[in-house]
C-alpha positions in Angstrom: -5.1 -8.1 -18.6 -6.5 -5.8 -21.4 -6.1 -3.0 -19.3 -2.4 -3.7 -19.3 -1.8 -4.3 -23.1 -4.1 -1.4 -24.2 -1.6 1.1 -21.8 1.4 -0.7 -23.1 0.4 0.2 -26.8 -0.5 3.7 -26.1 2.8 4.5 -24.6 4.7 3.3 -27.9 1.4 4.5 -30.4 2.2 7.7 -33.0 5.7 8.9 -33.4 8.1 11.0 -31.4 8.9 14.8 -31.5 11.9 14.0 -32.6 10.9 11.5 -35.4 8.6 14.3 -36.4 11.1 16.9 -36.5 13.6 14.7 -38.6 11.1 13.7 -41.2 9.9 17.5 -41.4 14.3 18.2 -42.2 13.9 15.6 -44.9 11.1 16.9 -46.2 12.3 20.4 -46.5 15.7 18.9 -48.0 14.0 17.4 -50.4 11.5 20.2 -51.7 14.4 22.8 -51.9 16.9 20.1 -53.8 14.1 19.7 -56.2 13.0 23.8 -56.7 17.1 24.1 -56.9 16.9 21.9 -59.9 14.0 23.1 -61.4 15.3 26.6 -61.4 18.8 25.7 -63.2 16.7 23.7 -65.6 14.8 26.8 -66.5 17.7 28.8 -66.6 19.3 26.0 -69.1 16.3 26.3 -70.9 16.1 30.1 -71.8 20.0 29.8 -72.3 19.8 27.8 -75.0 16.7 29.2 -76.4 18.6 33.0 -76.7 21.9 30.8 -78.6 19.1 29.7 -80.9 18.0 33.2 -81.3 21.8 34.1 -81.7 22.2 31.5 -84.5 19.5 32.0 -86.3 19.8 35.9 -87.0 23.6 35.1 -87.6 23.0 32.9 -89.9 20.8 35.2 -91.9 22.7 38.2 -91.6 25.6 35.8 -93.1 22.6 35.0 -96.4 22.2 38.6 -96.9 26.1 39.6 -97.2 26.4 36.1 -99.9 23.6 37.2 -101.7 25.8 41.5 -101.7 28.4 41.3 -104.9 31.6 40.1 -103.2 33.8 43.9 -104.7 30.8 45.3 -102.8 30.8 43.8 -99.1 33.8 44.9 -97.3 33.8 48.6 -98.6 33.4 51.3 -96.1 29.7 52.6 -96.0 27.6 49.3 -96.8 25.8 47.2 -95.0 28.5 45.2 -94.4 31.0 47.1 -94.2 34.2 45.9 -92.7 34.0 46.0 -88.5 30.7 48.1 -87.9 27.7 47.1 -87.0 24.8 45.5 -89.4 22.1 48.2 -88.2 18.9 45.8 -89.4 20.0 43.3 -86.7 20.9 45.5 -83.8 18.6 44.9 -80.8 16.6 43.0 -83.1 15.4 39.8 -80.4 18.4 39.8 -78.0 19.7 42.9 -75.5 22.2 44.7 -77.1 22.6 43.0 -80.1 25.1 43.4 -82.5 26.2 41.6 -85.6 29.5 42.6 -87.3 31.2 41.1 -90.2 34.8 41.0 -90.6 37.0 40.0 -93.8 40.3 38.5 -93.1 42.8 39.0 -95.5 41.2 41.9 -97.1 43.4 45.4 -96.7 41.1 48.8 -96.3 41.9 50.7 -99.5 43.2 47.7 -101.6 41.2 44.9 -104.2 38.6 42.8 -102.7 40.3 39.2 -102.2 38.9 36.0 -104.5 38.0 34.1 -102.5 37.2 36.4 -99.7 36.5 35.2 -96.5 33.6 36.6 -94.3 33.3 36.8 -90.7 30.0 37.4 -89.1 30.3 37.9 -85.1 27.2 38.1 -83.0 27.6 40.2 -79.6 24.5 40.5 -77.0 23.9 40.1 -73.0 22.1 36.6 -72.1 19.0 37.0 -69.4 21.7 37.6 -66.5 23.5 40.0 -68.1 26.6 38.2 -69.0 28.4 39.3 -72.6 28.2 36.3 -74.9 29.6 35.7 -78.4 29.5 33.9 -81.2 30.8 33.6 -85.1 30.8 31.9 -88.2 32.5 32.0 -91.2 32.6 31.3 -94.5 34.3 32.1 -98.4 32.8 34.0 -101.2 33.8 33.5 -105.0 33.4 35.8 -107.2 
């Protein structure tokens, strides 16, 4: 009689090729969801870490034009000029960097505006090579 039982468990003892191959599916299912997600996390991650970038040198190439004479920041072959490039911040920590200011309102060739507003537009190319942009703005008195 214990014969009979111990040949009776040993038919039904371990699991099935089957039951092995489905867990194995599950497995794998479950490894790839969770690299999936670690991968856009990371890629969240340096996204918002090159916008902080962004903001932060926009922000102080936007201290450096308030602290310029306001007659002074819109004319044609200053820093600041109106629509070119602020050389000190081009390719400075993001690829292809640029940082323009633009003065609405103000006419090439005419009086400086009071209060003139100021512009500042960042341009660069996040980590996948995607164009991105970004401004603020503000208004300087005299």
């Amino acid at each position: 009689m214990v014969g009979i039982r111990c040949r009776a468990r040993s038919g039904r003892a371990g699991f099935t090729l089957i039951e092995l191959m489905i867990a194995v599916v599950v497995l794998v299912v479950a490894i790839c969801s969770a690299i999936s997600a670690q991968v856009v996390a990371f890629n969240l991650l340096r996204t918002s870490r090159e916008t902080n970038v962004a903001m932060g040198d926009l922000q102080g190439a936007m201290e450096l034009a308030i602290l310029q004479p306001a007659n002074a920041l819109p004319l044609a072959g200053g820093e600041f000029a109106q629509g070119t490039a602020i050389a000190r911040f081009n390719d400075l920590h993001l690829r292809n960097q640029r940082i323009t200011a633009t003065y609405p309102g103000y006419v090439v060739g005419a009086a400086v505006p009071d209060p003139l507003q100021i512009v500042m537009t960042i341009t660069w190319d996040d980590f996948q090579e995607r164009p991105r942009t970004m401004r603020i703005a503000t208004i300087r008195g005299r």
